[in-house]
Backbone as CSV, one residue per row, in Angstrom:
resi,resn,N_x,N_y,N_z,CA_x,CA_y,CA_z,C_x,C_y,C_z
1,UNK,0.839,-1.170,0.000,0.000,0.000,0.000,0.888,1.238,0.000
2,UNK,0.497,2.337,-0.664,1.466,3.468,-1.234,0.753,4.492,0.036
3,UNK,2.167,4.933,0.537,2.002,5.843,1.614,2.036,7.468,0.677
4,UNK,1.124,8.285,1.777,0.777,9.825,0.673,2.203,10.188,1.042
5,UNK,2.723,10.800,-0.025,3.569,11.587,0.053,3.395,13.002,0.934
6,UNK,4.182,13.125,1.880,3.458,14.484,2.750,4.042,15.935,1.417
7,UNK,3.380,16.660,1.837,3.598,17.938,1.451,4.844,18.734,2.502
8,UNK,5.615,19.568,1.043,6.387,20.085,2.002,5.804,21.865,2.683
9,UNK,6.664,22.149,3.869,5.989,23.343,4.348,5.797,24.481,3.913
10,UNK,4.902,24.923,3.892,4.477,26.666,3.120,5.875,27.250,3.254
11,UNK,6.228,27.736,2.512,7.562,29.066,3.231,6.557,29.810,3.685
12,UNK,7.466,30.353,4.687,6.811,31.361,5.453,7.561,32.560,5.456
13,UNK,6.890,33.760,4.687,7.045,34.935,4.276,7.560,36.076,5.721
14,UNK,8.628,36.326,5.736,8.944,37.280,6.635,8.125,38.523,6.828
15,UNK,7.400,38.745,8.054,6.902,40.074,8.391,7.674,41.059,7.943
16,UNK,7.509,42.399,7.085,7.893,43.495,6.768,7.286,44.521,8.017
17,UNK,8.600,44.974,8.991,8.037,46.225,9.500,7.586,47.335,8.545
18,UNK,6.393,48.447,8.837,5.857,48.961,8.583,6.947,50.156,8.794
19,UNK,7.276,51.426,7.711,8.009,52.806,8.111,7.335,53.156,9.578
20,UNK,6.318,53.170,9.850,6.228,54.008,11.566,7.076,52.920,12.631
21,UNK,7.149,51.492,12.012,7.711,50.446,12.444,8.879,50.992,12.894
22,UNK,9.314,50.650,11.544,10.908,51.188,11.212,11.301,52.623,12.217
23,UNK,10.644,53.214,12.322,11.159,54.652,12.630,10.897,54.363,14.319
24,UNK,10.233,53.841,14.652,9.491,53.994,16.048,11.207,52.955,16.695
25,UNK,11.010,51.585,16.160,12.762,51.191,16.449,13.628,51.603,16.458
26,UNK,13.867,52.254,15.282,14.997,52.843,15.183,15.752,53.998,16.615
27,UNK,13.956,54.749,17.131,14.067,55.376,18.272,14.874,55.025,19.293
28,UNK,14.125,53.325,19.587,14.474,53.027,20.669,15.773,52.320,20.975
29,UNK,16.371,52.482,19.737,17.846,52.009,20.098,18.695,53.922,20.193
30,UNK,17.996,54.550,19.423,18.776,56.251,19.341,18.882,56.862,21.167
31,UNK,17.660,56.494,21.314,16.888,57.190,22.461,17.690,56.643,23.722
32,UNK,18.740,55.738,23.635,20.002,55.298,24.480,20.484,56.350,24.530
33,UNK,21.112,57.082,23.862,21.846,58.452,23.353,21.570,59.246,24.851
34,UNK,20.478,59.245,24.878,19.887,59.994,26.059,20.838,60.095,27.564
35,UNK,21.974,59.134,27.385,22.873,59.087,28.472,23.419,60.537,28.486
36,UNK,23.846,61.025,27.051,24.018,62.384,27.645,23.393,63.586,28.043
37,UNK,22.240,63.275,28.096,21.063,64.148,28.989,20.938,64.124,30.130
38,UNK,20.661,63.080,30.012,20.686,62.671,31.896,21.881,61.201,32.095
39,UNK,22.985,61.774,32.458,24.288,60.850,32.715,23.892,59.828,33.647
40,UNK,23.326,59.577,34.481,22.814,58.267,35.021,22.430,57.214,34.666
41,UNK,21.172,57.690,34.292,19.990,56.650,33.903,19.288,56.853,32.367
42,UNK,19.931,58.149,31.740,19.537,58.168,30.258,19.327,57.195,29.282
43,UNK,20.646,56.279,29.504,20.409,55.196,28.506,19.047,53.989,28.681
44,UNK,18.688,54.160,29.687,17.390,53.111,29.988,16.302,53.466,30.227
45,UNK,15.741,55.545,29.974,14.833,55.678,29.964,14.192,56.389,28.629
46,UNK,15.415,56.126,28.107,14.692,56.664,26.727,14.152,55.491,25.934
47,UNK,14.778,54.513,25.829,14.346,53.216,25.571,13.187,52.579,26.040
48,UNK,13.215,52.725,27.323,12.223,51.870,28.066,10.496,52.736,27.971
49,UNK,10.771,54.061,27.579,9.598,54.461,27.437,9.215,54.321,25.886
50,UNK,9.875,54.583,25.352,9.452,53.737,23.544,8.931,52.441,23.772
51,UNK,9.687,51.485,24.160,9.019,50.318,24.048,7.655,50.135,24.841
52,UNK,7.675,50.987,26.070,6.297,50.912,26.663,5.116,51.497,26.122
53,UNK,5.332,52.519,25.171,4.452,52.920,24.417,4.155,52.315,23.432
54,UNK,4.933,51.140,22.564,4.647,50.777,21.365,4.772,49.748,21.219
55,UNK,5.016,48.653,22.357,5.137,47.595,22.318,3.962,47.007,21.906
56,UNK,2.713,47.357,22.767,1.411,46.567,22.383,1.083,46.522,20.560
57,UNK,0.959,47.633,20.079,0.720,47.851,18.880,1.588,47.700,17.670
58,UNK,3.262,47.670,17.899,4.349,47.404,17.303,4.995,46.165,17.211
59,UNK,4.896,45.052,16.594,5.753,44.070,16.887,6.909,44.502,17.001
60,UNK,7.709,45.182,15.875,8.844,45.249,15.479,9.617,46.172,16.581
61,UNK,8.733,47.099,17.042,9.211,47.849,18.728,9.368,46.864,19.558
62,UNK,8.812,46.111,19.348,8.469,45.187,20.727,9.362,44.236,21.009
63,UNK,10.154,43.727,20.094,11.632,42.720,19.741,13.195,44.080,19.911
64,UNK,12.534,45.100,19.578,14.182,45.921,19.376,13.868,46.525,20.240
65,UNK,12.976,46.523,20.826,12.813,47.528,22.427,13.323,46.573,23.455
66,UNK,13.115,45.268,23.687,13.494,44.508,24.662,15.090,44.319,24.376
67,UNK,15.307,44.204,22.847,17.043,44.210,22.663,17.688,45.403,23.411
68,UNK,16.872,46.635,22.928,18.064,47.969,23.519,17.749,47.764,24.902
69,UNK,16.368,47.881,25.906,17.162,47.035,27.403,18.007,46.552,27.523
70,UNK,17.710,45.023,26.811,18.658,44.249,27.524,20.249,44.544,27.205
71,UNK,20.547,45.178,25.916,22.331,46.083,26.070,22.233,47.000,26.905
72,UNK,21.020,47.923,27.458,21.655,49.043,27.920,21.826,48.658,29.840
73,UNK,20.759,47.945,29.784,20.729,47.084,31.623,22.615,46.617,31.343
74,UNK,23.035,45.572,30.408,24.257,44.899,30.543,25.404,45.677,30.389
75,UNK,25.208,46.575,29.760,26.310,47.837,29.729,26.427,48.930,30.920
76,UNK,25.068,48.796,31.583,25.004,49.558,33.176,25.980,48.567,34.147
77,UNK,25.879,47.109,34.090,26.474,46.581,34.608,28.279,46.373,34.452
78,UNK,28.221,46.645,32.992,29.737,46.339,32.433,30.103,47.829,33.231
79,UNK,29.807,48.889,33.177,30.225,49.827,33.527,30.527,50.040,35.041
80,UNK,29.205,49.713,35.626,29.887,49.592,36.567,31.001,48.935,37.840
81,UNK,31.606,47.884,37.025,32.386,46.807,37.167,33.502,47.273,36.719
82,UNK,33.517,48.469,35.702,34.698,48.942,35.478,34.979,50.327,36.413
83,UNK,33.956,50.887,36.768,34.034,51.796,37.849,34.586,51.853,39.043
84,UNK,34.069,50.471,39.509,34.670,49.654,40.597,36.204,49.318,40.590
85,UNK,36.881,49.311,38.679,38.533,48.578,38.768,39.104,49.622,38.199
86,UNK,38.598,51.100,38.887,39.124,52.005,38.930,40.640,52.706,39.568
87,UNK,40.415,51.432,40.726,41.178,51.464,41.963,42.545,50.646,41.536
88,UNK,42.109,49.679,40.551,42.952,48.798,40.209,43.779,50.011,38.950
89,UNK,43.448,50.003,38.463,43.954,50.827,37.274,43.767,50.221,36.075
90,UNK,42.835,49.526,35.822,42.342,49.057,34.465,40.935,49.862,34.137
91,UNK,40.198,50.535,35.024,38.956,50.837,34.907,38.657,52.064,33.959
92,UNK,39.664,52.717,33.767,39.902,54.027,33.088,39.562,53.713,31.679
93,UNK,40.642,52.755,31.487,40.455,52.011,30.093,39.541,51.319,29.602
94,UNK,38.706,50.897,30.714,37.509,50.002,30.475,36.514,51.074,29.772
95,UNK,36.501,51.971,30.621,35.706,52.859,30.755,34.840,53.767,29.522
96,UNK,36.431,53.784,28.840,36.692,54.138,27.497,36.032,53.547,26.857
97,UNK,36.652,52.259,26.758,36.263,51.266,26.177,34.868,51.315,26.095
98,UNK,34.459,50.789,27.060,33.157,50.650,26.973,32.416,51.663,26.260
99,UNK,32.328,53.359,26.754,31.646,54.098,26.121,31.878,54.061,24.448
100,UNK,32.748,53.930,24.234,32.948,53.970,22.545,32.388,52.989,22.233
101,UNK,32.561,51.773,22.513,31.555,50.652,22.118,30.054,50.893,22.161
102,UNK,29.724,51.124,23.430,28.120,51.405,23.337,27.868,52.891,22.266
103,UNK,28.472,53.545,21.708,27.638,54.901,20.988,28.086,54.114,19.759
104,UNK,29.150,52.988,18.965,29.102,52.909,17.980,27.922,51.265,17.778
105,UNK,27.858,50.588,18.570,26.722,49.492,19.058,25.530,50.222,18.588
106,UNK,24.833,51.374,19.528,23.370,51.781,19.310,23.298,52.695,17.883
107,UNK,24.417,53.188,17.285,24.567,53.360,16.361,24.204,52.781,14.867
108,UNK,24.538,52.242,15.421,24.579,50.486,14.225,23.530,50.056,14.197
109,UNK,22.695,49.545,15.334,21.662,49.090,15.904,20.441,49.840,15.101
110,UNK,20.579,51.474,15.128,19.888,52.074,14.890,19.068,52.344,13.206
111,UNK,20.266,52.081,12.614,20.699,51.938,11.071,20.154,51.067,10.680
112,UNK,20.367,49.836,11.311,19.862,48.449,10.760,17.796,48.601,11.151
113,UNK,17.133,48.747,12.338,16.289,49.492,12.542,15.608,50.121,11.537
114,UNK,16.484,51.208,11.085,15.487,52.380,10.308,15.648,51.472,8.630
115,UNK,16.100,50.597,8.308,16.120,49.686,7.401,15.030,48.636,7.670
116,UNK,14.573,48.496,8.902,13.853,47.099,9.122,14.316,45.766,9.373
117,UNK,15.814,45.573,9.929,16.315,44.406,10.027,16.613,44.312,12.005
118,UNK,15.910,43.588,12.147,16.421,43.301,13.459,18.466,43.219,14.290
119,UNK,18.399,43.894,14.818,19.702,43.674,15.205,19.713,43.233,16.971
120,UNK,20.968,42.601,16.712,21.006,41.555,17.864,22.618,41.974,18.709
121,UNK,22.479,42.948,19.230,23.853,43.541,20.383,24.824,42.292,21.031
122,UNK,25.887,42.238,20.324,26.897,41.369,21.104,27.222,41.705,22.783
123,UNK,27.621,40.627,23.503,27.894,41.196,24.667,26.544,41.298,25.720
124,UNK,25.157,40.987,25.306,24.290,41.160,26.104,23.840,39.965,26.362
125,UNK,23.353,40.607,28.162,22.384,39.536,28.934,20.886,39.733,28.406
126,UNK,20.465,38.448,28.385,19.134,39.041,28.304,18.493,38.481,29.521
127,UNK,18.062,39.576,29.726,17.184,39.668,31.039,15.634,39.764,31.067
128,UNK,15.551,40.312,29.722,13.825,40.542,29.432,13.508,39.655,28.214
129,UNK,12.987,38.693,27.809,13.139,37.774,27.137,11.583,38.134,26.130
């Protein structure tokens, strides 16, 4: 007896963010920037209020909003670990380090965004899944 041949699976057509898409992401990786507004806590409230506004209605906010958290929470932490090996005398350099990395990171991030391609930050925890 001749078994059915199964069918193979539909491709499945990639969601196209929408330009308000595109632009509304793109924010919420820019809106890190915000560290130099407010030097504390800038980088996690410019973000975190984009995604809270547009998450429900945005998919595409809603994936690159939880990405720029979760770099900017892991870069609060990298930083301050280098703050701490200040004492040591590596922290200076970290320090550096680090900031140049994170403005050319959300940079990048941002680009890819206002294109519509998801970007995925090396170096991060994810904490918000």
């Amino acid at each position: 007896m001749d078994e059915p041949i199964p069918t193979p699976p539909a491709e499945v057509i990639p969601r196209v963010p929408s330009k308000d898409e595109q632009t509304m992401g793109m924010l919420c990786h820019l809106s890190a920037l915000g560290m130099f507004v407010v030097p504390a806590m800038g980088h996690l409230i410019g973000p975190l209020i984009v995604w809270m506004l547009k998450r429900e209605t945005m998919p595409f906010v809603e994936s690159e909003g939880k990405e720029a958290l979760n770099f900017n929470l892991s870069m609060t932490i990298y930083l301050a670990v280098s703050a701490l090996l200040i004492c040591v005398g590596v922290g200076i350099v970290m320090l550096l380090a680090l900031a140049v990395t994170h403005v050319v990171l959300v940079v990048l991030a941002s680009i890819d965004a206002a294109n519509g391609k998801s970007y995925r930050y090396p170096f991060t925890i994810r904490f918000i899944k």
